[in-house]
Every structure is written in C-alpha cells, then in structure tokens.
Residue frames as a rotation matrix with the C-alpha (Angstrom) as fourth column:
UNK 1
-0.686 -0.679 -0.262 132.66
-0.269 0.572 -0.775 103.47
0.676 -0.461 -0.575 136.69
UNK 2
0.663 0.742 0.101 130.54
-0.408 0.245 0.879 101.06
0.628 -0.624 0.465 138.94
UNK 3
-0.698 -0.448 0.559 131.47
-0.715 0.390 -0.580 99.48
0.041 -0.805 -0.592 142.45
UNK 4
-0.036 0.581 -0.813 129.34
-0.150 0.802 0.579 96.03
0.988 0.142 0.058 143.16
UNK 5
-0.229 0.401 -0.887 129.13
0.971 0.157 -0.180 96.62
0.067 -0.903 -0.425 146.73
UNK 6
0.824 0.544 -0.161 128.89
0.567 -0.776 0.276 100.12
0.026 -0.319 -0.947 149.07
UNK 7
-0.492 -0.851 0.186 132.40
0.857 -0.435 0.276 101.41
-0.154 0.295 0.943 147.29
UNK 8
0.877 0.170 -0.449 132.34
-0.081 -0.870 -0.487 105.55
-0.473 0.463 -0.749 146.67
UNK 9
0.048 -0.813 0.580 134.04
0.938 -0.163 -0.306 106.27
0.344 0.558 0.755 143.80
UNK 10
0.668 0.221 -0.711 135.41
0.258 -0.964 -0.057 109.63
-0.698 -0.145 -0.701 143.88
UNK 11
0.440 -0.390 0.809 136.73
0.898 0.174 -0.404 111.30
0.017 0.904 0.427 140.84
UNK 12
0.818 -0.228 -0.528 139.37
-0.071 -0.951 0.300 114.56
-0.571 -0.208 -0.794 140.76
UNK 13
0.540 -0.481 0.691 140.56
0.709 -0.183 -0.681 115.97
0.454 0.858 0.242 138.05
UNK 14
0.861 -0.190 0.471 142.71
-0.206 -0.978 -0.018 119.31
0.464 -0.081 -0.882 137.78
UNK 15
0.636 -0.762 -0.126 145.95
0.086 -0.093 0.992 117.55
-0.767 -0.641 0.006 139.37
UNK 16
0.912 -0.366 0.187 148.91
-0.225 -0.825 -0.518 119.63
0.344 0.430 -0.835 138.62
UNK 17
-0.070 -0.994 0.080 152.83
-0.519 -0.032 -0.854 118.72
0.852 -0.102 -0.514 139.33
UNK 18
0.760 0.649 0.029 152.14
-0.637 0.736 0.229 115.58
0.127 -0.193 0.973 140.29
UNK 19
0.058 -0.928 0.367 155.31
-0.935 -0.179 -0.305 113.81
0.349 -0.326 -0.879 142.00
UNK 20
0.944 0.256 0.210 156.20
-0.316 0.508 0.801 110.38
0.098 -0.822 0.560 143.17
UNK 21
0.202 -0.971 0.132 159.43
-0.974 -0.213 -0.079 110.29
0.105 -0.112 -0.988 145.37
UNK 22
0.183 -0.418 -0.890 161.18
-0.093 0.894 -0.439 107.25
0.979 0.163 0.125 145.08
UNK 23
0.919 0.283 -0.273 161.78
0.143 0.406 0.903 105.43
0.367 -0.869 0.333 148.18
UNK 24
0.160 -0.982 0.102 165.06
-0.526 -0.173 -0.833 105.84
0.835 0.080 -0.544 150.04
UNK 25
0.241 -0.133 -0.961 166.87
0.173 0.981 -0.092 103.59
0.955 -0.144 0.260 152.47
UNK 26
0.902 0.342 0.265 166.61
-0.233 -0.133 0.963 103.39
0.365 -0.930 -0.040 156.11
UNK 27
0.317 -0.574 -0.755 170.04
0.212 0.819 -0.534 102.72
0.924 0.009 0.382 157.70
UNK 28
0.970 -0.223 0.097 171.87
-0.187 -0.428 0.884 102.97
-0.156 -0.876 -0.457 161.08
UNK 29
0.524 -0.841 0.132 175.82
0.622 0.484 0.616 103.36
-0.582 -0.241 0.777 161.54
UNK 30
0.669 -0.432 0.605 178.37
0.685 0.042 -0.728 103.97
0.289 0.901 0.324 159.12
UNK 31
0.100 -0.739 0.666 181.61
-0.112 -0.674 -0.731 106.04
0.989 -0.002 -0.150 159.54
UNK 32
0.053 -0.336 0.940 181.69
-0.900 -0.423 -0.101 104.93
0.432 -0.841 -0.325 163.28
UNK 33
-0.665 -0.608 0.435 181.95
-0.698 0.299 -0.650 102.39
0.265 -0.736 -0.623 165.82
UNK 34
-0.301 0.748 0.592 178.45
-0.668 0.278 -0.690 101.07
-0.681 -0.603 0.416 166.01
UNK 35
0.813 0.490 0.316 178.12
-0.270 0.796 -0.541 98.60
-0.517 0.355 0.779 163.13
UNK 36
0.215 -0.902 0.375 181.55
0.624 0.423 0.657 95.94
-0.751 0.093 0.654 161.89
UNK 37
0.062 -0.737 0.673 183.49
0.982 0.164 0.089 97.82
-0.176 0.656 0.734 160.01
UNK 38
-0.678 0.081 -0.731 182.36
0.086 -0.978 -0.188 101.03
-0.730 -0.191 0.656 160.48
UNK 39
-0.859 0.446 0.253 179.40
0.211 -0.143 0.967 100.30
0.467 0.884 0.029 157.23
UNK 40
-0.494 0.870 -0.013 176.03
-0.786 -0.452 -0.422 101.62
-0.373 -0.198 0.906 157.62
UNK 41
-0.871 0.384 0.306 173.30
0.356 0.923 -0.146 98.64
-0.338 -0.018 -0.941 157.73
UNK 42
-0.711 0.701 -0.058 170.59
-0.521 -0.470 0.713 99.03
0.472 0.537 0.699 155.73
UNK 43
-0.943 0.257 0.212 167.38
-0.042 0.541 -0.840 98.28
-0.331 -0.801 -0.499 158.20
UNK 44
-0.177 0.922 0.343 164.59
0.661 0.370 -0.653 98.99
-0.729 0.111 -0.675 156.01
UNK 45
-0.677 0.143 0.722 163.02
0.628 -0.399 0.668 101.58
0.383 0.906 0.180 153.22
UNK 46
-0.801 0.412 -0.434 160.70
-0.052 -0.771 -0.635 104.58
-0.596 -0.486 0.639 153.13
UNK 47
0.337 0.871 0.358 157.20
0.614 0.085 -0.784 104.70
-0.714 0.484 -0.507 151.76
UNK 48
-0.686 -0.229 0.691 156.50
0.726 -0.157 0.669 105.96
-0.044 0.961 0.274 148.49
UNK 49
-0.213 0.599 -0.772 155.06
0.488 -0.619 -0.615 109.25
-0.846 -0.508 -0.161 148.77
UNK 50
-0.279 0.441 0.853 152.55
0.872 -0.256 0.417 110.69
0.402 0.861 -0.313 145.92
UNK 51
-0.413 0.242 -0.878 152.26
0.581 -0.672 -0.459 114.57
-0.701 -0.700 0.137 145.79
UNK 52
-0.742 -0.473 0.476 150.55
0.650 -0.331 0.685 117.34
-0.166 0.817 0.552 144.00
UNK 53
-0.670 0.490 -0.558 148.08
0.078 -0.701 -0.709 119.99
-0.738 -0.519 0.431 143.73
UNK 54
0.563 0.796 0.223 144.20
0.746 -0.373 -0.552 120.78
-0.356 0.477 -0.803 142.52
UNK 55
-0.945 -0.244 0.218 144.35
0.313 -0.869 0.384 123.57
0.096 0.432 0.897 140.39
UNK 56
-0.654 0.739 0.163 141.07
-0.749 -0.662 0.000 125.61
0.108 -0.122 0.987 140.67
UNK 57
-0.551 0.626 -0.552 139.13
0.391 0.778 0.492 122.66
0.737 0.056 -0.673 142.02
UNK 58
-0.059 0.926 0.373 135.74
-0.185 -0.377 0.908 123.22
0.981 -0.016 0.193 143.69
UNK 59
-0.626 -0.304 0.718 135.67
-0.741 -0.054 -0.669 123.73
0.242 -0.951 -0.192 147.82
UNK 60
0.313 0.950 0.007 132.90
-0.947 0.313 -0.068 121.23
-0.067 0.014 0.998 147.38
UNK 61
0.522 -0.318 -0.791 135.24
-0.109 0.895 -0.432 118.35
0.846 0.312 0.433 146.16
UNK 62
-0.481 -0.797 -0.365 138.11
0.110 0.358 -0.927 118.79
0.870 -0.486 -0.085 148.27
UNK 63
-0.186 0.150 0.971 135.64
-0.980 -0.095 -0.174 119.07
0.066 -0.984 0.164 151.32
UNK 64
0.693 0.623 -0.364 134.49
-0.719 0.637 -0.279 116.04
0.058 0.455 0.889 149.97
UNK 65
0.116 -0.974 -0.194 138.28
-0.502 0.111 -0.858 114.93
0.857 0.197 -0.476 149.82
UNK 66
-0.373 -0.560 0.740 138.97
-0.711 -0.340 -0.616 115.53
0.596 -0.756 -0.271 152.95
UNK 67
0.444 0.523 0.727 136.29
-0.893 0.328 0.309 113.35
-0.076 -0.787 0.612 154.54
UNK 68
0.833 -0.282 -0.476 138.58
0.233 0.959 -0.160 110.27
0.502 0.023 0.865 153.36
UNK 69
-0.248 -0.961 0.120 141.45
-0.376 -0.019 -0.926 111.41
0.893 -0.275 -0.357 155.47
UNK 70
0.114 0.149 0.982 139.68
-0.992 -0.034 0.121 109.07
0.051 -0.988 0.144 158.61
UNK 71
-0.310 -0.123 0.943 140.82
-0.556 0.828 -0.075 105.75
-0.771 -0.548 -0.325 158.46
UNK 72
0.606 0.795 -0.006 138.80
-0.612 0.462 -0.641 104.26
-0.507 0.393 0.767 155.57
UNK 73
-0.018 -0.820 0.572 140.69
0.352 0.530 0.771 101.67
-0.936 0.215 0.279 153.52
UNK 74
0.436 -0.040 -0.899 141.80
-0.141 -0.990 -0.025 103.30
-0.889 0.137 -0.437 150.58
UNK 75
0.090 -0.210 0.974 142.56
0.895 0.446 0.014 102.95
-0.437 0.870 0.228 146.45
UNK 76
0.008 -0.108 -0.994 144.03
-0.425 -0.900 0.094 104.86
-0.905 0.422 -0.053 143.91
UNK 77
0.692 0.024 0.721 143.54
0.614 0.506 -0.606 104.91
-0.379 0.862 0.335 139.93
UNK 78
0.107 -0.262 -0.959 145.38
-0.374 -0.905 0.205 107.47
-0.921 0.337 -0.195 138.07
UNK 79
0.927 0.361 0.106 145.35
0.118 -0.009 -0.993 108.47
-0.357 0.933 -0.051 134.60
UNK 80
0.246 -0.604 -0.758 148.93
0.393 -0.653 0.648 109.03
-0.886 -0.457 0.077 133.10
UNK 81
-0.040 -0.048 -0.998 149.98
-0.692 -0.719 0.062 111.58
-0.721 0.693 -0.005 130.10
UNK 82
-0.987 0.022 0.162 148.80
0.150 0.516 0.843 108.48
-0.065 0.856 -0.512 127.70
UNK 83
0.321 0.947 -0.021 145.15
-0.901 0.312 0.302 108.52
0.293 -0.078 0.953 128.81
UNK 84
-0.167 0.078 -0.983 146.22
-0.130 0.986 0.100 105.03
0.977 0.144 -0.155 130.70
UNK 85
0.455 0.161 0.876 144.83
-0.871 -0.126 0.476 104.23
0.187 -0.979 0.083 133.68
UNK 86
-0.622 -0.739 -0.258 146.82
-0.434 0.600 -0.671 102.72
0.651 -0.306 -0.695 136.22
UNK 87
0.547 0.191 0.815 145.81
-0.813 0.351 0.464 100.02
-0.197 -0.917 0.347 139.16
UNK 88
-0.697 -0.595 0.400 146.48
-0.657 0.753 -0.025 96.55
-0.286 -0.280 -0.916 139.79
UNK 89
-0.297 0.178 -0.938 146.04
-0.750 0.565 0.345 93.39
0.591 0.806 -0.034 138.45
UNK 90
-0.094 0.085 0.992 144.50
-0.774 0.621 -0.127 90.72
-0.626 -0.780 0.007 141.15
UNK 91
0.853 0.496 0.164 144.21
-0.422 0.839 -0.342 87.97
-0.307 0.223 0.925 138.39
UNK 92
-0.170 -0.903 -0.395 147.41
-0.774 -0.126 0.621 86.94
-0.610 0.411 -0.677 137.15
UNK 93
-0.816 -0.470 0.336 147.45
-0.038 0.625 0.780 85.48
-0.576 0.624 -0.528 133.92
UNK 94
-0.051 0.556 0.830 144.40
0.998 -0.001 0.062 87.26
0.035 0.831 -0.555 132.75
UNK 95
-0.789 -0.327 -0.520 145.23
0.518 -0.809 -0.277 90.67
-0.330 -0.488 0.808 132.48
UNK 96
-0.934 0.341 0.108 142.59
-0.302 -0.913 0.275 93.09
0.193 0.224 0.955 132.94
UNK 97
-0.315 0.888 -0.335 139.85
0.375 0.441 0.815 90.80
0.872 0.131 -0.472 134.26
UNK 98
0.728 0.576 -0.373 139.88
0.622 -0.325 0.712 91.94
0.288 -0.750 -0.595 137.45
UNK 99
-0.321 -0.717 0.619 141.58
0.473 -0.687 -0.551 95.22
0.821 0.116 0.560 138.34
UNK 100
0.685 0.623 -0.379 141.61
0.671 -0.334 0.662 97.21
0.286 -0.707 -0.647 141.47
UNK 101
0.841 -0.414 0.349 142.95
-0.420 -0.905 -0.060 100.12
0.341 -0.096 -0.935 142.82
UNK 102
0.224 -0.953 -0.203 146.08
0.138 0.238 -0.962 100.80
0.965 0.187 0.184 144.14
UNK 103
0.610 0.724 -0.323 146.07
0.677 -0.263 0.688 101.19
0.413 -0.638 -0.650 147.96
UNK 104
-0.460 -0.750 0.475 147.26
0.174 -0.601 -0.780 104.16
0.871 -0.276 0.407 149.91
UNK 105
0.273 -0.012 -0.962 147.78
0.841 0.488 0.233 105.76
0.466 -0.873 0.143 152.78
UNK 106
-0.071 -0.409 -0.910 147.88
0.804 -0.563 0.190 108.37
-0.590 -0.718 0.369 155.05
UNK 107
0.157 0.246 0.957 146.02
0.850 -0.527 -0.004 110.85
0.503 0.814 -0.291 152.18
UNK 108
-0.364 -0.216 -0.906 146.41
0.760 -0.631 -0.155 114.48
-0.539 -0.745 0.394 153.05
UNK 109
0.005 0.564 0.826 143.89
0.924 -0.319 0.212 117.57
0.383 0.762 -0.523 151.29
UNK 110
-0.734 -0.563 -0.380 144.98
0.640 -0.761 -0.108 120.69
-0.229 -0.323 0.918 151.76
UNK 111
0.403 0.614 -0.679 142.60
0.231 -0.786 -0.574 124.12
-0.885 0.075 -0.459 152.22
UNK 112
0.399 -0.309 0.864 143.24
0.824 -0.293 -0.485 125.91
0.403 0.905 0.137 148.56
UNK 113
0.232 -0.420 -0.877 145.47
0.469 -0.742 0.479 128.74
-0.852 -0.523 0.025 148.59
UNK 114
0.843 0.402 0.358 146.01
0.536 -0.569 -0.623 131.90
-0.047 0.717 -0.695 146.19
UNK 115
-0.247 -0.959 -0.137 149.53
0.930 -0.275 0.246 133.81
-0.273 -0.066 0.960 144.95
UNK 116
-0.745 -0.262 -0.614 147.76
0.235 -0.964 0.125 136.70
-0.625 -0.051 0.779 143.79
UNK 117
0.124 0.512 -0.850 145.80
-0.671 -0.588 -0.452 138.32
-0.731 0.626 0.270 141.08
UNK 118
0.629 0.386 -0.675 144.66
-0.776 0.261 -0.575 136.35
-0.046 0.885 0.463 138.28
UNK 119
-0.812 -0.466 -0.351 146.51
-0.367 0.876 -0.314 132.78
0.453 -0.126 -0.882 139.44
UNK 120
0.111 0.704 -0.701 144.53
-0.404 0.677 0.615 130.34
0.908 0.215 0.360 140.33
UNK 121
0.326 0.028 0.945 143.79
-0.944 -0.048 0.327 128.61
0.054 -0.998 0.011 143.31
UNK 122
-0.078 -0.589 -0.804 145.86
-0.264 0.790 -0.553 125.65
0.961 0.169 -0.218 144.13
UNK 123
0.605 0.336 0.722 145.30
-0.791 0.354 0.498 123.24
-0.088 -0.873 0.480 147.11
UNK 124
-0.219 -0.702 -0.678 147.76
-0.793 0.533 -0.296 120.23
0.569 0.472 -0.673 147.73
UNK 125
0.586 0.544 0.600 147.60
-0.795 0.531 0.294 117.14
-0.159 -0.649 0.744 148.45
UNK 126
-0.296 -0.951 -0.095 149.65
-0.948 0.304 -0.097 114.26
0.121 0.061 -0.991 149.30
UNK 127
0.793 0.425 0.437 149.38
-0.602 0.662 0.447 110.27
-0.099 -0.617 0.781 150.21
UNK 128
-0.376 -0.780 -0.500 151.82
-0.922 0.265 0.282 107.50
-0.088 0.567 -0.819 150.24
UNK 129
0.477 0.149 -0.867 152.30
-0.660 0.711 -0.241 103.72
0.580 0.687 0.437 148.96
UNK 130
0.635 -0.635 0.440 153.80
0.316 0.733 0.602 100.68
-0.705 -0.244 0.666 149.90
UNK 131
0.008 -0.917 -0.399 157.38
-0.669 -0.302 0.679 100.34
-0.743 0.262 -0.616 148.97
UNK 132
-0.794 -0.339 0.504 157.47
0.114 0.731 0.673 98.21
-0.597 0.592 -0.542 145.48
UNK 133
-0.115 0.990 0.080 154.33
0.023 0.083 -0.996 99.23
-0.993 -0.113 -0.033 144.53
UNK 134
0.813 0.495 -0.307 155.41
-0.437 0.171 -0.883 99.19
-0.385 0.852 0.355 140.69
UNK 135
-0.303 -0.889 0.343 158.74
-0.551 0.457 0.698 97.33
-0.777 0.023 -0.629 140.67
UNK 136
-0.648 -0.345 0.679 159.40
0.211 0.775 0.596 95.14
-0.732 0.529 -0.429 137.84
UNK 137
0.577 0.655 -0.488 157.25
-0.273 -0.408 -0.871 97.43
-0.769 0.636 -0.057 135.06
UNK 138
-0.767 -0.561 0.310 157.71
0.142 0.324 0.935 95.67
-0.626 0.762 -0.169 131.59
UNK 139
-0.218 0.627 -0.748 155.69
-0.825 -0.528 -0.203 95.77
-0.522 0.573 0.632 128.48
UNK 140
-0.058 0.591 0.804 154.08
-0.331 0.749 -0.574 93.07
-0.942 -0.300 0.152 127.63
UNK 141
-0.847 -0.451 0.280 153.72
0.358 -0.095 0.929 91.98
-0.392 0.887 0.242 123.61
UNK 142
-0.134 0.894 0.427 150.19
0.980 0.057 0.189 93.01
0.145 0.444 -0.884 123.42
UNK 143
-0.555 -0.385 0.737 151.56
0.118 -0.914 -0.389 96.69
0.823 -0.129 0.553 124.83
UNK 144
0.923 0.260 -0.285 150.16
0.215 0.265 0.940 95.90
0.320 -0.929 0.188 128.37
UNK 145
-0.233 -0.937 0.260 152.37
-0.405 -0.150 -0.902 96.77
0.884 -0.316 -0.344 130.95
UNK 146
0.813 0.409 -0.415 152.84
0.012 0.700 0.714 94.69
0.582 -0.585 0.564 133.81
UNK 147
-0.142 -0.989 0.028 155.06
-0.575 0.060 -0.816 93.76
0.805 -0.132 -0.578 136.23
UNK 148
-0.982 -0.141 0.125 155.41
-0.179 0.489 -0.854 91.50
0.059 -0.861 -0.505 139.76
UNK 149
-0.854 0.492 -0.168 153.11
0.161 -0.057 -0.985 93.12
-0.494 -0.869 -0.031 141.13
UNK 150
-0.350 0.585 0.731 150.84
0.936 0.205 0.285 93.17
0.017 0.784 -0.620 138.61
UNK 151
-0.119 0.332 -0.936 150.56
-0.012 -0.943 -0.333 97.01
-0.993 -0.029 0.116 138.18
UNK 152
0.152 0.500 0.853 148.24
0.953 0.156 -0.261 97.29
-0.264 0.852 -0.452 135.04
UNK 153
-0.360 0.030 -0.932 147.95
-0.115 -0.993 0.012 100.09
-0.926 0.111 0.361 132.58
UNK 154
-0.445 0.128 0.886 145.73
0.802 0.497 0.331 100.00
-0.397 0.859 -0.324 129.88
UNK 155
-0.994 -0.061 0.090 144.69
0.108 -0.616 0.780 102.47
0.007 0.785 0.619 127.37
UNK 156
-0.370 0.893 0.257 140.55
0.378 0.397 -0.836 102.90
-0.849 -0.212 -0.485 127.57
UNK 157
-0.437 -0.024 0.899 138.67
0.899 0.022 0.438 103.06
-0.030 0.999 0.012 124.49
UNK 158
0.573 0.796 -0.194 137.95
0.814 -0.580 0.026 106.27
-0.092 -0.173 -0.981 125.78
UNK 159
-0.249 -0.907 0.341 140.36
0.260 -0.401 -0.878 109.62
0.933 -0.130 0.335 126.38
UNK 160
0.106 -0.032 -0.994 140.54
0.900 0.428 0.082 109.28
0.423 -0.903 0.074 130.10
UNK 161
-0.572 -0.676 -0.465 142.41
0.812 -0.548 -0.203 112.53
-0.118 -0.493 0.862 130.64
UNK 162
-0.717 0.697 0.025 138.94
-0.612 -0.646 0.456 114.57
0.334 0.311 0.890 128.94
UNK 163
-0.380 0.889 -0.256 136.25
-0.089 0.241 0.966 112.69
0.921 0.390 -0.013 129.99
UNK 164
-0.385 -0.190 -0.903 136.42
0.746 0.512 -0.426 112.14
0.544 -0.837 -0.055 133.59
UNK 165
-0.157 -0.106 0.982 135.01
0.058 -0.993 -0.098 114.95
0.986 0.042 0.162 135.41
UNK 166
-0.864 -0.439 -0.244 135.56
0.052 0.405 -0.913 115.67
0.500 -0.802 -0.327 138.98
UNK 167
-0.193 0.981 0.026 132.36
-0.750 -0.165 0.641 114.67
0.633 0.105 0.767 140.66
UNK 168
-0.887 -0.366 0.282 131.33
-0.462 0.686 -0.562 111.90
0.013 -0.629 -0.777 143.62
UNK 169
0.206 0.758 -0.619 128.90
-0.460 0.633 0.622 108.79
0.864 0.157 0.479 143.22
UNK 170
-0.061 0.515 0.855 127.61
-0.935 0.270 -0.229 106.88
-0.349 -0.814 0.465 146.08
C-alpha cells in the first residue's frame, strides 16, 4: 500500500471480537406532557461506534496507535471474514478507481491487559463513524458491493486476512 502525499499508513492485525453498534435514536418526551400527544420526538441519531481488541499485539504498535488519538484526520480500511477490504468509493460510476478510507473518529487504544496464565494479552480499542456510513449496501452484478454512499468492498487478488502484517510506513 502507497500514499501519494505525507499519508502514514498504519497496519494492525490481531483484531479480535470486533463489534459495530448500530446507531440508536436520540429523542426527547414521550409518555408526558412535554411533546403533542404525549409521543417522543425523534431529534437526532447516535454515532456508529466500532469496537474490539488486539490480541497479543506488540507494545510497539499500539504505542504507535496511540499517537493517532490527537486530532489528526483519520481513515479506516478493514478486511472482513472474505479477505474484502472495505472503504469508500469517491468516483461514482467507476468503481474502484479511486478508493479511500473510511473516516473516523474519536479512536481510543487501550494499555494491553492479561486474565492470567497462559491467555494472552488483549488491549482494546474503540472509534466511531458517521451515522449512514454503509446504508444502502447492495451487490452489484459484477459481485461489487456498493451502496449510496459508495462503501466499496472488493476481494484483492491477494488473501488480505494473511498477508498484511502489523507494521507502520512513513
């Protein structure tokens, strides 16, 4: 993977019970006096919040981790249990020409921690999303998925989920 300006890539493997909660709806009222009829008004949505933990990953990465938790502006790929990597589509109507992360927000990299004798160390770590961020996911006839928002997934002629190793370029 290359960047074409002064992008760091940073690559981490080893994630374990991997989670994203669905968004859930902001409202005020309901059952009382304070909105007509006594319904609850829906005023807005929660963020989409990605969680899940390193398994024996190196204090080296996740210090490494950590140093993005100041502000920088922020992308995510991920790989899922096809070997497809996800991001986004910025070209519509050529899919895959230009592809870019997904952005997040508000990352969090936890210190590793230990249950005992012969368990591994596990270290968690969280960020969230914009709401919609993969709304309208369809399949495409060329087996592309897509969708609105143009959230891509494409198979690489590689196996994504073995080859990747967790490591940071400059």
């Amino acid at each position: 993977m290359t960047a074409v300006d002064n992008t760091k890539i940073v690559i981490a493997r080893n994630c374990n019970q991997v989670t994203i909660d669905p968004p859930t709806a902001i409202t005020t009222g309901g059952n009382d006096n304070t909105t007509l009829n006594g319904r609850k008004l829906n005023t807005g949505f929660s963020s989409v919040e990605l969680k899940g933990m390193f398994r024996s990953m190196p204090s080296e990465i996740i210090a490494q981790l950590k140093l993005l938790q100041y502000g920088e502006e922020l992308v995510w790929f991920g790989i899922n249990q096809f070997g497809q990597i996800i991001g986004r589509d910025i070209y519509p109507g050529h899919p895959g020409e230009k592809v870019t992360g997904i952005p997040l927000f508000s990352p969090f990299f936890g210190d590793a921690g230990n249950e005992g004798f012969a368990k591994d160390d596990m270290a968690n770590f969280s960020f969230i999303m914009d709401y919609g961020w993969r709304s309208d996911l369809q399949v495409d006839s060329a087996g592309v998925q897509t969708s609105a928002y143009q959230l891509y997934l494409k198979k690489p002629s590689f196996d994504a989920l073995s080859v990747l190793k967790p490591i940071q370029e400059t």
